[in-house]
C-alpha positions in Angstrom: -58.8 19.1 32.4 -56.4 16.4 32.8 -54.3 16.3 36.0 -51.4 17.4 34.2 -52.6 20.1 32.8 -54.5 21.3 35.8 -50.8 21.5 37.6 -49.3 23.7 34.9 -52.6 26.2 34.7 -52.2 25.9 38.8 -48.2 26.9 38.1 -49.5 30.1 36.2 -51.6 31.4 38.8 -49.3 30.8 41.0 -47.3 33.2 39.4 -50.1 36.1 39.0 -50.6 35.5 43.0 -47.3 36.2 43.9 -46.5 38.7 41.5 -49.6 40.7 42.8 -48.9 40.4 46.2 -45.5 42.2 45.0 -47.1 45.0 43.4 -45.0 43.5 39.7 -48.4 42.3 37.7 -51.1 44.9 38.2 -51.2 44.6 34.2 -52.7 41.1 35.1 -55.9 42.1 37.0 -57.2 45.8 35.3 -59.6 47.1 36.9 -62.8 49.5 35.7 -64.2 53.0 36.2 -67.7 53.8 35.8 -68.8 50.2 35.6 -69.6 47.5 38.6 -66.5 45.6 39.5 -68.3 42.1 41.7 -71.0 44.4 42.6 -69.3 48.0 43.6 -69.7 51.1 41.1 -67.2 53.4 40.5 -66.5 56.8 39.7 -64.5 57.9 36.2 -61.7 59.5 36.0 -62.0 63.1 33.8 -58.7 62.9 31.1 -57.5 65.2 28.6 -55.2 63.9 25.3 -52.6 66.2 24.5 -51.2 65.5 21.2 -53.6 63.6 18.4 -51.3 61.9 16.5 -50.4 58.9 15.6 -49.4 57.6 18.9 -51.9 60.0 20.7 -54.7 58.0 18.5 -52.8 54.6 19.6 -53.6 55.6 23.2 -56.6 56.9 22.9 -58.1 53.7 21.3 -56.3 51.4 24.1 -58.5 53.7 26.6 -61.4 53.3 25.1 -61.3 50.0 25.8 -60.4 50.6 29.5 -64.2 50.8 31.8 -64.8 54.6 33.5 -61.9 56.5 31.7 -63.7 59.5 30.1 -62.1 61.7 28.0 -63.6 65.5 28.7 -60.7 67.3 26.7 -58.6 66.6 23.6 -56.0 69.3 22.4 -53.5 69.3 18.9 -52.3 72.1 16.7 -53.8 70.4 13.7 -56.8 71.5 13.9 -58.0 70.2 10.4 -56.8 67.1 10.3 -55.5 65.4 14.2 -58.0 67.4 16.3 -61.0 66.8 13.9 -60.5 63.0 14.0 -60.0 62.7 17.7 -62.7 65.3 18.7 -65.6 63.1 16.2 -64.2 59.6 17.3 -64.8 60.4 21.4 -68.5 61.9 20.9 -68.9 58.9 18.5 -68.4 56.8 22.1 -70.2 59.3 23.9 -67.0 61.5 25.6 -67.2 65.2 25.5 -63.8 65.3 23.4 -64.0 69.2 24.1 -61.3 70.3 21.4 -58.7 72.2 22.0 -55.9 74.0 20.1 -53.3 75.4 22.7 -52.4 73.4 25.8 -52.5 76.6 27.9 -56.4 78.0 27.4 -57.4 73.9 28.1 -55.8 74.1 31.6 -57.6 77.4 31.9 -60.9 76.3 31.1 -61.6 72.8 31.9 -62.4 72.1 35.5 -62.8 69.0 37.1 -60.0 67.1 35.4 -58.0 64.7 36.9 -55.0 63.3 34.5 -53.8 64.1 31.3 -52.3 61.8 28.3 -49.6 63.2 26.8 -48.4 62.3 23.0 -47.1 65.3 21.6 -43.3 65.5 20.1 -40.3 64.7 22.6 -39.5 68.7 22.6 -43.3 69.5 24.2 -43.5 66.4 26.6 -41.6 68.5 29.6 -43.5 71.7 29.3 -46.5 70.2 28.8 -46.0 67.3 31.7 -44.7 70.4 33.8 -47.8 72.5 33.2 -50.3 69.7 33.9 -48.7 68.5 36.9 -48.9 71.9 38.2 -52.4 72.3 37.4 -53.3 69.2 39.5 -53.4 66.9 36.9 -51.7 63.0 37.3 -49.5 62.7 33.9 -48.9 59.3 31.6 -46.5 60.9 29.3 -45.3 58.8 26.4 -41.9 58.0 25.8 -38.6 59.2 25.3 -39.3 61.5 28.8 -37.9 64.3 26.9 -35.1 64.9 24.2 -32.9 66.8 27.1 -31.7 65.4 30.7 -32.9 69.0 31.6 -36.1 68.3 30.4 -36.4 64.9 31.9 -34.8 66.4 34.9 -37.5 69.3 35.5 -40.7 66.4 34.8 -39.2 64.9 37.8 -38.7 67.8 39.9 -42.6 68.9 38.9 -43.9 65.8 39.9 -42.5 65.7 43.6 -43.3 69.4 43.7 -47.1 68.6 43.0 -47.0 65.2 44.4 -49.2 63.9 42.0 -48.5 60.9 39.4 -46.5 60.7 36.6 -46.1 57.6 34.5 -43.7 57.7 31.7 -44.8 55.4 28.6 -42.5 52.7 28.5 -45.5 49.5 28.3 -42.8 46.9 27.9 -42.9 47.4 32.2 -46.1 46.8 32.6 -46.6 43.5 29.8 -47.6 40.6 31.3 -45.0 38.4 29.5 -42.1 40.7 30.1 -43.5 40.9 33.7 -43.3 37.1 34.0 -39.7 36.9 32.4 -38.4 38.9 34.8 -40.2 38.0 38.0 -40.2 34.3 37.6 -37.5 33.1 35.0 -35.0 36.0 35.6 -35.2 36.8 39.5 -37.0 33.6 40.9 -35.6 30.4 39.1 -32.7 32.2 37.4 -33.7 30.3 34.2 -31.1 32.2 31.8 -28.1 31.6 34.6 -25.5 34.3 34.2 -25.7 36.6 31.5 -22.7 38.1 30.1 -24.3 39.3 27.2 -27.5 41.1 25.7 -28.1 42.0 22.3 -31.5 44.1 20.6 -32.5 46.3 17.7 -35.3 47.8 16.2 -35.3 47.7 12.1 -37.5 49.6 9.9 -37.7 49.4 5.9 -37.6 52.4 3.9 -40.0 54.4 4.4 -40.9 58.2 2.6 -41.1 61.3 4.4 -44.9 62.1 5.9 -46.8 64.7 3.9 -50.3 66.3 4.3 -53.2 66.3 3.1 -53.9 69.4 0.5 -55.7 72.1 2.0 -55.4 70.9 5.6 -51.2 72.5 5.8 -51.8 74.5 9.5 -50.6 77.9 8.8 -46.9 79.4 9.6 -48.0 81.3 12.4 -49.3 78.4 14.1 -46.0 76.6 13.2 -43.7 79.3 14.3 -45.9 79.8 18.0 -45.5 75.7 18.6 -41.8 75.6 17.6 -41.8 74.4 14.0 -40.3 75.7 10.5 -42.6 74.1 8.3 -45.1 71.5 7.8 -42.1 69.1 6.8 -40.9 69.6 10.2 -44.3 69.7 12.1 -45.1 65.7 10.0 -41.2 64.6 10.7 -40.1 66.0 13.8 -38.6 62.8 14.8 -35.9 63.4 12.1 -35.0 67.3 13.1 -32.4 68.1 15.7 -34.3 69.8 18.7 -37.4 68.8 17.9 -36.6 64.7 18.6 -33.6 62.2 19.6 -33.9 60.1 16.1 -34.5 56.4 15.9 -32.5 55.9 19.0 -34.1 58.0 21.1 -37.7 57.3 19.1 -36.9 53.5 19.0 -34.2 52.5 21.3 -35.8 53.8 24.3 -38.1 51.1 24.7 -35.6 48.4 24.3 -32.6 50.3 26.1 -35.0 50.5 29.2 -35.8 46.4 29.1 -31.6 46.3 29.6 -31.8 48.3 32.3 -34.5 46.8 33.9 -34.0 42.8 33.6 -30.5 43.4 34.3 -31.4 45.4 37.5 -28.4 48.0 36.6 -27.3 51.0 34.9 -25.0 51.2 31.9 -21.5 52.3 33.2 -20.2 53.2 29.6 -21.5 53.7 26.2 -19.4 54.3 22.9 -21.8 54.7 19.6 -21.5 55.1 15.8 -24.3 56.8 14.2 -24.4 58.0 10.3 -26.9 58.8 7.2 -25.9 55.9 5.5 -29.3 55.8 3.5 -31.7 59.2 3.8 -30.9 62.6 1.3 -29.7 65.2 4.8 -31.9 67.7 3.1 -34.6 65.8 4.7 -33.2 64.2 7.9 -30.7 66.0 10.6 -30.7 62.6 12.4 -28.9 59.5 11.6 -30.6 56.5 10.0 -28.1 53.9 11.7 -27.1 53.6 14.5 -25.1 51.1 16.6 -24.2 51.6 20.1 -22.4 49.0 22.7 -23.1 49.3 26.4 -20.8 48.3 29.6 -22.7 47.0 32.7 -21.4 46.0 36.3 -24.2 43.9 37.5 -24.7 41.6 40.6 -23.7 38.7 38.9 -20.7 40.0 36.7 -19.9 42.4 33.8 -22.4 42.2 30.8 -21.7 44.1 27.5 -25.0 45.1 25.6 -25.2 45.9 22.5 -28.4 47.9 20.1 -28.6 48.7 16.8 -31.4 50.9 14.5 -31.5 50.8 11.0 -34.0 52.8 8.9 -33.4 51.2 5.6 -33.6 47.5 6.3 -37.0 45.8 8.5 -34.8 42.0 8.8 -35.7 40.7 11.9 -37.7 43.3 13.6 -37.3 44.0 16.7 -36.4 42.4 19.9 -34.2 42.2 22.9 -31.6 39.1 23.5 -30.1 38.4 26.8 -27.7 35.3 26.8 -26.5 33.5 29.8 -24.1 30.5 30.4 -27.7 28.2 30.9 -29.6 30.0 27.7 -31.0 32.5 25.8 -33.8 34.7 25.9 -35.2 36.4 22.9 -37.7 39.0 23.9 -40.1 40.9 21.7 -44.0 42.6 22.2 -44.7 40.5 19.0 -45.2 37.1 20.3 -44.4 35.6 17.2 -40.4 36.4 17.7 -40.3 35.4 20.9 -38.0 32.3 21.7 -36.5 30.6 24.8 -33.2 28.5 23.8 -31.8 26.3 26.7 -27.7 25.8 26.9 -27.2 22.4 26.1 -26.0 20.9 29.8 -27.5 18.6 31.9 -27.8 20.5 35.3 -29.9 24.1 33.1 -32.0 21.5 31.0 -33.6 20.0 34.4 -34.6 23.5 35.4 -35.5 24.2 31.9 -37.7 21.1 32.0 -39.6 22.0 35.4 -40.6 25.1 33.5 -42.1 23.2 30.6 -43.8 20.8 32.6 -45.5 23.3 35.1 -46.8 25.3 32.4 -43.9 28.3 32.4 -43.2 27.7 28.8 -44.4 25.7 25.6 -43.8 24.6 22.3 -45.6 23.2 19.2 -48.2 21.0 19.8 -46.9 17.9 18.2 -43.7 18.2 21.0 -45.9 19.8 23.9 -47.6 16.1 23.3 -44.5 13.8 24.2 -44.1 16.1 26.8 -47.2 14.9 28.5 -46.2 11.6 29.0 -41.9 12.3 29.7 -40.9 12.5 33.5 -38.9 15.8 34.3 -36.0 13.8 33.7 -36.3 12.2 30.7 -37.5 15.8 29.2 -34.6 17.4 30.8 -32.3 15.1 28.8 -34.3 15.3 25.7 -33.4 19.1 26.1 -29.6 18.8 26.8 -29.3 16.8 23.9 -31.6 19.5 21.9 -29.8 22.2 22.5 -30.5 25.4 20.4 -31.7 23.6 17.7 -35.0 24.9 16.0 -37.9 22.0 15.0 -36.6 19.3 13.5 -38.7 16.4 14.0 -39.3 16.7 17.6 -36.6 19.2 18.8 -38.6 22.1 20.5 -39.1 25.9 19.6 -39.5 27.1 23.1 -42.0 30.1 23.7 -43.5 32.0 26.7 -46.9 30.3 28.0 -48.0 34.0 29.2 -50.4 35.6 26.8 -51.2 39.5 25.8 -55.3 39.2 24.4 -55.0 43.3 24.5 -53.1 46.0 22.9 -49.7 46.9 24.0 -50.2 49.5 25.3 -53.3 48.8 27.4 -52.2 47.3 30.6 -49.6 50.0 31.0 -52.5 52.8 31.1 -54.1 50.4 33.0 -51.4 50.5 35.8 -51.6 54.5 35.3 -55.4 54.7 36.3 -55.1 52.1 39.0 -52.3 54.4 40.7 -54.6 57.3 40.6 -57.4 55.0 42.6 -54.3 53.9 45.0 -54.7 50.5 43.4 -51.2 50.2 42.4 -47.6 51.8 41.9 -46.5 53.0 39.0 -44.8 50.5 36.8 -42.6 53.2 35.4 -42.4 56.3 37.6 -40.5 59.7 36.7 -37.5 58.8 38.2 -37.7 55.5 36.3 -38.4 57.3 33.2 -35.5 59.9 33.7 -33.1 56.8 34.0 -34.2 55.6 30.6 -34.1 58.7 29.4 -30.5 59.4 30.5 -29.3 56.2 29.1 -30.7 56.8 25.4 -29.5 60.1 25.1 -25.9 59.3 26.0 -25.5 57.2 23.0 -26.2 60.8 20.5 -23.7 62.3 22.5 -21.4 59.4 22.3 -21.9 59.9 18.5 -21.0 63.6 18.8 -17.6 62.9 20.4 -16.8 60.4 18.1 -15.5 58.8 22.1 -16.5 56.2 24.9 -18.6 57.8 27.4 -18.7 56.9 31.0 -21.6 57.7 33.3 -21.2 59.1 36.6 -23.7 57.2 39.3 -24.6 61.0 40.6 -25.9 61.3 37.0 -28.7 58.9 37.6 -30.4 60.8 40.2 -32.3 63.5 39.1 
């Protein structure tokens, strides 16, 4: 390794130290269950997975990759199809996958447990997260909290009742590349200078209602008992008022969080329009756009933030954009649509250029190459002059350095399973959660009133 190189790879583990000995970048260093860690065996940790859906399945396959997490229960109303799947693909990696139809008789029955996952429609998440944490179970509940403040507000409650853990599914917190935007470039070198503005969405193409299967409908009693009207609710809940929040509660509740958090505030004001522009209502209660702006007061200054969700349209994807007077940050899980655009002035572009040299950020190879043999000043002018513009010859496309080699969702469960071994603190913690959850759910009400909202700082704390 040449010399050069060797200082930027030392510059990025500089980083990881520091951020570890801060408690910020547990999703850096995962540890194992059940396995020898440099020599020392540990115990596993008993789980059940409530809800086998989709996202229940996108859990369950980031834990199986996660040493000395055993699953001992699984639980989901569709017995015939979600259930099934789950219950064959656990003994498949040798977990007892005992299946379960009702929440209530697997509390009963199972002993010995220790956490639960929790993936089951925004409506269930508090009574379920309410019931485990009472039976002594740590909870990693997905995302949005709940589809009420009250619901959100009694998860919180439970969990200092109980004292145990409860981790609420937001992953972008526990990312190693969001991790590093904010600890080093945001906090530490200030990279971005002062924003004054952020920008994100999250936009889908069309997409057709979920069906079933023939002969594997669950019957209407079933339905009724769990809270649905049909198997067209039970397959698009997301899309039926009471049951979900819509897209911005589904969708912007991810990105609506990263404002909060890399911004170190909370929203002050929120006005929204929100419409069917696209789906039959027959089908969907919700809206299928939705466009909301946000008012901050930060340390620094005022910031207006603004999100959309479309469900008709996929250009762009989805992302998050914070803009400052020395650059731009463009922010996404998919490493692919994440970019780094310095302001074009002299004084930004030299820190700009410190972070390229010691390994912070990159760029195609053919650039990163000129880069070996440029000073920090001559890069930082190359930079200033640059500007915003993407390749052309040698101007730069600047990207994060810090990598992901796991699934998204991974290093967040990680940080869940750590807490439990008093490892770590939670990345995202109830009262973290219920702050997130708050923000999102303004914006539907913001719709309602057809008015700006303001939120009260007494709000905040549940």
């Amino acid at each position: 390794m040449s010399a050069k190189r060797n200082r930027r790879a030392l510059g990025r583990r500089e980083f990881l130290r520091s951020a570890a000995r801060a408690g910020a970048a547990v999703a850096f260093a995962p540890t194992g269950l059940g396995v020898a860690k440099e020599g020392e065996a540990v115990e596993p940790i008993n789980v059940a997975l409530i809800g086998a859906g989709t996202q229940g399945e996108v859990l369950l396959t980031a834990c199986l990759k996660i040493p000395g997490v055993r699953f001992q229960a699984v639980c989901d109303i569709w017995e015939a199809q979600n259930l099934t799947r789950a219950s064959r693909l656990l003994k498949r990696y040798g977990h007892p996958g005992t299946p379960y139809i009702d929440c209530d008789e697997m509390l009963a029955k199972e002993k010995g447990l220790h956490a639960a996952i929790i993936a089951t429609p925004d409506f269930w998440h508090a009574r379920h997260t309410v019931a485990c944490l009472e039976a002594g179970l740590h909870v990693y509940c997905e995302k949005a909290m709940s589809n009420t403040p009250e619901g959100a507000r009694q998860m919180v409650e439970a969990a200092r009742r109980t004292g145990k853990l409860l981790q609420i599914g937001h992953q972008r917190r526990s990312n190693p590349r969001y991790l590093f935007c904010r600890e080093k470039l945001f906090r530490e070198m200030g990279l971005f200078g002062r924003i004054t503005a952020v920008n994100g969405q999250w936009n889908r193409a069309v997409q057709a209602p979920f069906g079933c299967p023939k002969g594997k409908e669950i019957d209407d009693a079933t339905l009724k008992r769990y809270g649905y009207g049909s198997m067209q609710e039970f397959r698009n809940w997301r899309w039926h008022k009471g049951l979900g929040g819509g897209p911005i509660v589904d969708l912007g509740a991810h990105q609506i969080d990263v404002y909060n958090w890399l911004l170190d505030a909370r929203p002050k004001s929120v006005f929204a329009s929100g419409r069917l522009n696209y789906y039959d209502k027959g089908t969907r209660e919700w809206y299928d756009t939705v466009m909301a702006v946000y008012e901050y007061d930060t340390a620094q200054g005022p910031v207006t933030a603004s999100y959309q969700t479309l469900s008709a349209n996929s250009n762009q994807g989805y992302f998050e954009k914070f803009m400052g007077d020395r650059g731009t940050l463009v922010l996404s899980e998919r490493a692919d649509r994440t970019r780094l655009y310095p302001e074009p002035t002299d004084e930004p572009a030299t820190t700009w250029a410190r972070c390229v040299k010691n390994g912070y950020l990159t760029a195609q190879p053919e650039w990163m190459k000129l880069v070996e043999r440029m000073s920090v000043e001559e890069l930082a002018k190359t930079l200033s002059v640059s500007g915003t513009v993407e390749t052309t010859g040698k101007t730069p496309i600047l990207e994060l350095a810090v990598e992901l080699n796991k699934p998204i969702h991974q290093p967040h469960l990680e940080n869940f399973f750590d807490a439990i071994r008093s490892k770590a603190k939670l990345n995202c913690p109830a009262e973290v959660g219920y702050e997130a959850a708050l923000t999102v759910l303004k914006v539907n009400e913001a719709i309602e009133t057809g008015r700006r909202l303001e939120f009260k700082t007494e709000e905040f704390n549940a």
